[in-house]
N, C-alpha and C positions, 0 to 999 in steps of 0.2 A: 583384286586385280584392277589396273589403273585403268580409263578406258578415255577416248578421245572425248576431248571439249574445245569445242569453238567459241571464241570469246566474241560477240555479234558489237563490240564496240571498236575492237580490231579489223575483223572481217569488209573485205573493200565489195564484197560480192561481185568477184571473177565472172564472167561468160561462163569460161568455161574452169569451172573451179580443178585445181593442181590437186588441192588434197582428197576430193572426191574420185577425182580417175587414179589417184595412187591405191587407194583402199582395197584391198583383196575380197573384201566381204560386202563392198556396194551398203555399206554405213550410211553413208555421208547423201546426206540427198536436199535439193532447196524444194519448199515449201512456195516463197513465190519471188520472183522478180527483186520485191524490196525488202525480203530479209536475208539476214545469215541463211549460210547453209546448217543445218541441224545432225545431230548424231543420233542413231537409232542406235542406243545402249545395249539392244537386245541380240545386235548383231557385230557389235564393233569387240574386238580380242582382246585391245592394247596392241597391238605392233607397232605403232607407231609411224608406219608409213607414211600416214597423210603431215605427222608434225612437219617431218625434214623437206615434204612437199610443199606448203603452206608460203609463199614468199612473202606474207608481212608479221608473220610470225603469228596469225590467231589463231593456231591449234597447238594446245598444248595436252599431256596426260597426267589427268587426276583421279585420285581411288573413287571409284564408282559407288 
């Protein structure tokens, strides 16, 4: 099952991250101020919400 991945060379680290408040399952969580936001694998589906949320394009879904 494919599951979200943020790419932290992409990632501009949002305020207030798009693909984090799109996520049904509260996945997507930042760790601090100056990195990427991170994906808890353990709770992320694949739906993919947060990709089409993401506006510079650093989330994409790859097989877990």
């Amino acid at each position: 099952m494919p599951k979200a991945f943020i790419d932290p060379d992409k990632c501009v680290r949002c305020v207030k991250c798009h693909a984090a408040r799109a996520c049904p399952k509260n996945a997507i969580f930042r760790i601090s101020d100056e990195e990427a936001n991170v994906v808890d694998m353990a709770h992320c589906h694949g739906c993919g919400d947060c990709v089409s949320k993401c506006p510079v394009h650093a989330v994409i879904l790859r097989d877990g």
